[in-house]
C-alpha angles and dihedrals in degrees: 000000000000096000101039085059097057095041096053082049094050082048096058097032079068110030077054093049097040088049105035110021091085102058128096132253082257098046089044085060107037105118120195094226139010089262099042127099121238120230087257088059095049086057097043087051101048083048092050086053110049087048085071092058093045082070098065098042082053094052096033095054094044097049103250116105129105131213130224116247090237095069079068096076113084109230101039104072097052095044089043094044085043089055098042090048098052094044089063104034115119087248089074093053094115094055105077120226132199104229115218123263090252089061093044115141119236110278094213134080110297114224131217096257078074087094101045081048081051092052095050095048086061102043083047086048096054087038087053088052098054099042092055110090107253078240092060090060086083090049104117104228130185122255108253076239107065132350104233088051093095143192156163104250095230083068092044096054083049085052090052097048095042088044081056092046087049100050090040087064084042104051084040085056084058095039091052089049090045083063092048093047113061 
């Protein structure tokens, strides 16, 4: 499990700095319509996000989380984890969300160190994921969300990487109409 992660996060580290690293602060923040998201955004989202989870492995390595009673039903936390999945996978992309205000990109101007912050999320996320005890992977954990929406954290660490696969073929698709467009 350990090493298919990281290597799905060292292949979109890469597919987002070989795409995206050579745009310009402008290009980075054209959006193709007043309620789109820029490329800029997508990265600062996905950013946002993970910091969230950060949160849990944090809590979760040094002792201190606690779980919701409800991830002690059964059922809940795999049929939670299994919709959650399949709403973000890259597969969906064509089906468009509103993110939660928690996850919210920045509304400014993005600037270029977007994607240096990019790159260090990803370096802290891999860093998260090999600190954490192989054990702790069944732990049910709480979406950052809301607390009663509950799964196992291997599932949520699936969730994160398939969310960053997600938002890459959406900013590419930008990125694409950007070249169109102008």
């Amino acid at each position: 499990m350990l090493g298919s992660w990281i290597e799905r996060i060292d292949q979109i580290s890469e597919k987002y700095t070989d795409e995206f690293s050579k745009l310009s602060t402008e290009e980075l923040n054209w959006k193709p319509g007043e309620h789109s998201w820029s490329i800029g955004q997508c990265m600062d989202h996905i950013i946002t996000t993970n910091k969230q989870y950060f949160v849990i492995f944090e809590k979760l390595n040094n002792g201190t989380y606690k779980k919701h009673w409800v991830a002690s039903i059964p059922f809940i936390p795999l049929w939670f984890g299994g919709i959650i999945l399949k709403s973000v996978k890259p597969e969906t992309i064509h089906k468009k969300m509103k993110t939660f205000q928690v996850f919210e990109p920045s509304g400014n101007i993005i600037d270029k160190n977007v994607i240096s912050r990019f790159e260090i999320n990803q370096i802290k996320l891999k860093s998260y994921l090999t600190e954490t005890s192989s054990s702790k992977y069944k732990e049910i954990v709480s979406s950052p969300v809301n607390q009663v929406i509950v799964y196992p954290l291997s599932k949520a660490i699936e969730i994160i990487i398939a969310h960053e696969e997600r938002h890459f073929l959406q900013a590419q698709k930008v990125k694409e109409f950007m070249k169109t467009s102008t």
